[in-house]
N, C-alpha and C positions, 0 to 999 in steps of 0.2 A: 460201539458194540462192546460187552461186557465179555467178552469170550477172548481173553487174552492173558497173558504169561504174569503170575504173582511170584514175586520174590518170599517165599514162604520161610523166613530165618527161625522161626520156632513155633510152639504154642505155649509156651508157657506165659500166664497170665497173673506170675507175682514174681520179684525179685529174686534169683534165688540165693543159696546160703553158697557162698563159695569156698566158704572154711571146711566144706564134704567133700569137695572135687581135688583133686591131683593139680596143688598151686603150679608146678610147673608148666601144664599146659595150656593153663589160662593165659590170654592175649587180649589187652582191652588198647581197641585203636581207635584215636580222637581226630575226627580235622575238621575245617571249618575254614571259611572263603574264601571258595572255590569259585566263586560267581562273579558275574559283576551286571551293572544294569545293561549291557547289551545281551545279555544269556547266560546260559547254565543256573545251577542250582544245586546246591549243598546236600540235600536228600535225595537227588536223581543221581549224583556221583553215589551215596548212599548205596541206590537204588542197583547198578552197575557192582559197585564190588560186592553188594552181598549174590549176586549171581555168581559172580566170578566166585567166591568162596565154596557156596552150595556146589560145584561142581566136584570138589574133592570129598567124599563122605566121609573122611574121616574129621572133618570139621562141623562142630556142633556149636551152634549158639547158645549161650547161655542163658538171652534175656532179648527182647524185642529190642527192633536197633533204638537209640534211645534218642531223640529233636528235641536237645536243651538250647529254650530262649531263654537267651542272657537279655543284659540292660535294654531291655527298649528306648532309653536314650541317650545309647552310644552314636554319635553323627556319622560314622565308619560305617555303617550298618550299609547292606545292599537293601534287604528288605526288612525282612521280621530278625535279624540277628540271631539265626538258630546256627548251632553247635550241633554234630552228628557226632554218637559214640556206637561202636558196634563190639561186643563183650564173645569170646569165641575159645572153645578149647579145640586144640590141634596139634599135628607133633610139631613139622616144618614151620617154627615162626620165621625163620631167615626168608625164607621164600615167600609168604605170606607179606613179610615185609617189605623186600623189594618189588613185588608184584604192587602192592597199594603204593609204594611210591611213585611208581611209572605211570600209574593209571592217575595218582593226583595230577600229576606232572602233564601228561599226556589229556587229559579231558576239566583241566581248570581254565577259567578265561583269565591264563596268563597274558599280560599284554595288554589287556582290556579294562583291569581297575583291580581283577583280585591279588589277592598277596595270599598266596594259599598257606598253612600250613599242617603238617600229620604226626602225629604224634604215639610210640609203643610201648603199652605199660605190662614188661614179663611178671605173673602170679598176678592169684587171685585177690588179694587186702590192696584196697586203695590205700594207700598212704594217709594221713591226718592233715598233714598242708596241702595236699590236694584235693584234699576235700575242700577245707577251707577255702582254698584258692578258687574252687567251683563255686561255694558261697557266695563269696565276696563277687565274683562274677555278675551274680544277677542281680546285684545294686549299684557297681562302682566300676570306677575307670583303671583298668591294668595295665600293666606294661608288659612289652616283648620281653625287656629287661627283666623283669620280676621271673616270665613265664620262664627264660632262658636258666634261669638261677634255680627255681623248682625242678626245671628236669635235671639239672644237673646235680642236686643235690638229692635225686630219689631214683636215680639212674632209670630216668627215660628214654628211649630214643627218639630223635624227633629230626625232621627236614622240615625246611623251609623255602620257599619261591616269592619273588617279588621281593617286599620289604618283612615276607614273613609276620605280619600281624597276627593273621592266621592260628600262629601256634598258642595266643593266649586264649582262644574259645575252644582250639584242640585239647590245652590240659584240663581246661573249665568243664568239657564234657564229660572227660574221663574221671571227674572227680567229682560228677554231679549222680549220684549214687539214683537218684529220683523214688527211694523207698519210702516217702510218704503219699500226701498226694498227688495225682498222675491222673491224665485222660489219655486218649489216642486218638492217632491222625490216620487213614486211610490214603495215601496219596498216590491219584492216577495219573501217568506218565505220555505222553502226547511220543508220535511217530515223530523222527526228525524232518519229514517233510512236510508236517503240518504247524511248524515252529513258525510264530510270525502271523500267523492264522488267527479268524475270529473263531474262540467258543462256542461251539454251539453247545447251548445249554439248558433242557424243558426246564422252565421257572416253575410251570405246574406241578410237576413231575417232586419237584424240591420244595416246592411249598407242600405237598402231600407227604413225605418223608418225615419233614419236619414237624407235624402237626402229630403222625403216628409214634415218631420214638419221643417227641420233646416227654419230662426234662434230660434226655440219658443220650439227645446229638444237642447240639449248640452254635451259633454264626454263622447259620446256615442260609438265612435270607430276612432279610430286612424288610418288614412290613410297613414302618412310615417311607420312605422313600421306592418302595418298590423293588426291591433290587436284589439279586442273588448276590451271595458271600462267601462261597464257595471254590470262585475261579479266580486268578490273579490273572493280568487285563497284558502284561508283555510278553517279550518273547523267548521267556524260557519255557524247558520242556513241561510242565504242572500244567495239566486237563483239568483237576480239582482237588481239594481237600476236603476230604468229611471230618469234624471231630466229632468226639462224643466217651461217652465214659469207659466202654469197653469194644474187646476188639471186634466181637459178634456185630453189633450197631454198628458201627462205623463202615463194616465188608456189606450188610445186609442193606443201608442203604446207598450203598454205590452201585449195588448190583440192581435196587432198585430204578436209580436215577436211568438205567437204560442209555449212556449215549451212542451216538448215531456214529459218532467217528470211531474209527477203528483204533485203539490205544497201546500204546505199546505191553502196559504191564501197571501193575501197582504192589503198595507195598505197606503194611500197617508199623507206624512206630507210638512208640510208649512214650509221652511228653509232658511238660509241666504247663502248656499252655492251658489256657483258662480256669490253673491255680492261683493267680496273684504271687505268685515265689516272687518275684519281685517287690513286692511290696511289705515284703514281712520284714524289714528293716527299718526300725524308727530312728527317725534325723534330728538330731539338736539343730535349732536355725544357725546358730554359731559355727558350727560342723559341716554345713550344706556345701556343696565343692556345684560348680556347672557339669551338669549329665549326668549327676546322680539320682537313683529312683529309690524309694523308700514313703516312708509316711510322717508327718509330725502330728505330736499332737499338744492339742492348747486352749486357752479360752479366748472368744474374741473381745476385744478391747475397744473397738470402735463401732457405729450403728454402718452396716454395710449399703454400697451406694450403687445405683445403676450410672454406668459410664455410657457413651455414646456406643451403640453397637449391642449393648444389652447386657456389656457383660458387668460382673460383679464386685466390687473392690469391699476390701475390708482390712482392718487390723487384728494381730491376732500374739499372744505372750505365749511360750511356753514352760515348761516345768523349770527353766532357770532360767523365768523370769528376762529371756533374749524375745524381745519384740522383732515385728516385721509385717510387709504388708503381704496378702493374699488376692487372688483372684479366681473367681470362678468364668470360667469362657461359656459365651450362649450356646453355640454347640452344641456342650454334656448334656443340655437340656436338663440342669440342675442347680439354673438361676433361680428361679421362683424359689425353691425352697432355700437356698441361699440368702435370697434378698429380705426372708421372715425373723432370720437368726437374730438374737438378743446379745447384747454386749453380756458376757459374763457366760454363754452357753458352751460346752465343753464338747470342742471335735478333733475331728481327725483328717488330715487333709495327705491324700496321697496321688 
């Protein structure tokens, strides 16, 4: 059933200017893994304090909460590697403060795998190296070290749990401004006694949605294989994610999809998913480190070969002339035109 509690943190549907608002009462709080694969999840903790916030009126959001995915391949990762930042002016930050600690503290699956951390950035101007530092995020491997050095040199406040990993995608969110481009996520929130439980979920219902707003929802279901993409399959709280390019689409077909279970609530965030932000970093082969994401680009140098399994091997030079070999996996489903390529044709491989 669609007839349940939205975490309603604002409507504004563009970044706003924070150089107008009273820098003091700005508050931007970052955390990130909260989770771990037995439960919980990073945007339902989300989910939770911007309720807990909304209670006092004298706090106003400034910006949709914000689900930055960082490196999707970080190994650390529970699932999609997102970072939650929530942007808030209010008088009592102390309170506000200690209140999100307690509540990280209190609803993280400490004990279980996450190493949570949270992190308070007082005024409105993000800093330059936190910005940076969110940059660099969604290509490369950081360190707690690095992140510990940053708040300290831009007077953050920040806790940490577990091994505190956590706090380098809490500043990475904080400093991911997301003022280019951006979609949004819808995410519906499951009862805790239906934690554990299968989806139920009309595939018809989803293929219908999908047919009416494509191109403006997205990874909504997958037509060679059959299969909705929608719902995450464990047992944390997420009922479903809509993306899609604004936040009207994204509420309008969830309200559409009708489900049967009774859900706790849902909650629209502003994200850099199915931008490629990741990928907007081009890699010298010389420079490539393991788990980093970005793109190179080059000509290939060898006539490309099918391997047992279908997939594609090839050689490949870049602009300083640092050779290396390449592969395209049969999965992508982007062997075949792979395997046409001419020694000498100039790509991009990300």
């Amino acid at each position: 059933m669609i007839d349940m509690a939205k975490a309603d943190a604002t409507t504004t549907t563009a970044t706003p200017d924070l150089c107008t608002i009273s820098q003091d009462m700005i508050l931007h709080i970052g955390f990130d893994d909260t989770d771990s694969t037995c439960g919980k999840c990073t945007t339902h903790l989300a989910f939770k304090i911007t309720g807990h916030l909304l209670k006092n009126p004298d706090t106003k959001f400034l910006d949709y909460p914000l689900l930055v995915r960082l490196n999707p391949n970080i190994p650390l990762k529970t699932r999609g590697n997102g970072a939650v930042c929530l942007r808030v002016m209010a008088r009592n930050h102390e309170k506000i403060i200690q209140d999100i600690r307690q509540l990280i503290e209190k609803e993280s699956a400490i004990g279980m795998g996450a190493n949570p951390g949270v992190a308070f950035l007082n005024g409105g101007l993000v800093p330059e190296a936190l910005k940076e530092f969110g940059r660099f995020a969604m290509f490369d491997i950081l360190s707690k070290q690095k992140a510990e050095k940053i708040a300290k040199e831009n007077c953050i406040r920040h806790f940490t749990f577990g091994n505190g990993q956590g706090l380098v995608g809490s500043l990475a969110a904080i400093g991911s401004l997301e003022d280019g481009d951006h979609t949004f996520e819808a995410i519906a929130y499951r009862k805790c006694k239906n934690y554990g439980t299968t989806r139920q979920i009309n595939a018809i219902r989803v293929i219908q949605y999908d047919k009416r707003t494509f191109p403006n929802t997205f990874n909504n279901y997958d037509q060679n294989h059959r299969r909705v993409l929608i719902a995450p399959h464990g047992p944390d709280p997420v009922f479903c994610g809509i993306r899609g390019e604004s936040p009207e689409v994204v509420v309008s077909s969830l309200e559409w999809l009708q489900p049967e279970e009774i859900l706790d609530g849902y909650m629209v965030f502003r994200s850099n998913q199915g931008t490629n932000m990741h990928l907007q970093n081009e890699l010298k082969l010389s420079g490539i480190r393991v788990y980093m994401a970005g793109y190179v680009r080059g000509k290939v140098i060898t006539k490309p070969q099918t391997i047992q399994g279908g997939h594609v091997i090839f050689g490949i030079e870049d602009s300083g002339g640092v050779t290396g070999s390449a592969a395209v996996y049969e999965p992508t489903g982007l062997t075949k035109i792979a395997s046409q390529m001419e020694v000498g044709d100039v790509i991009e491989i990300g």
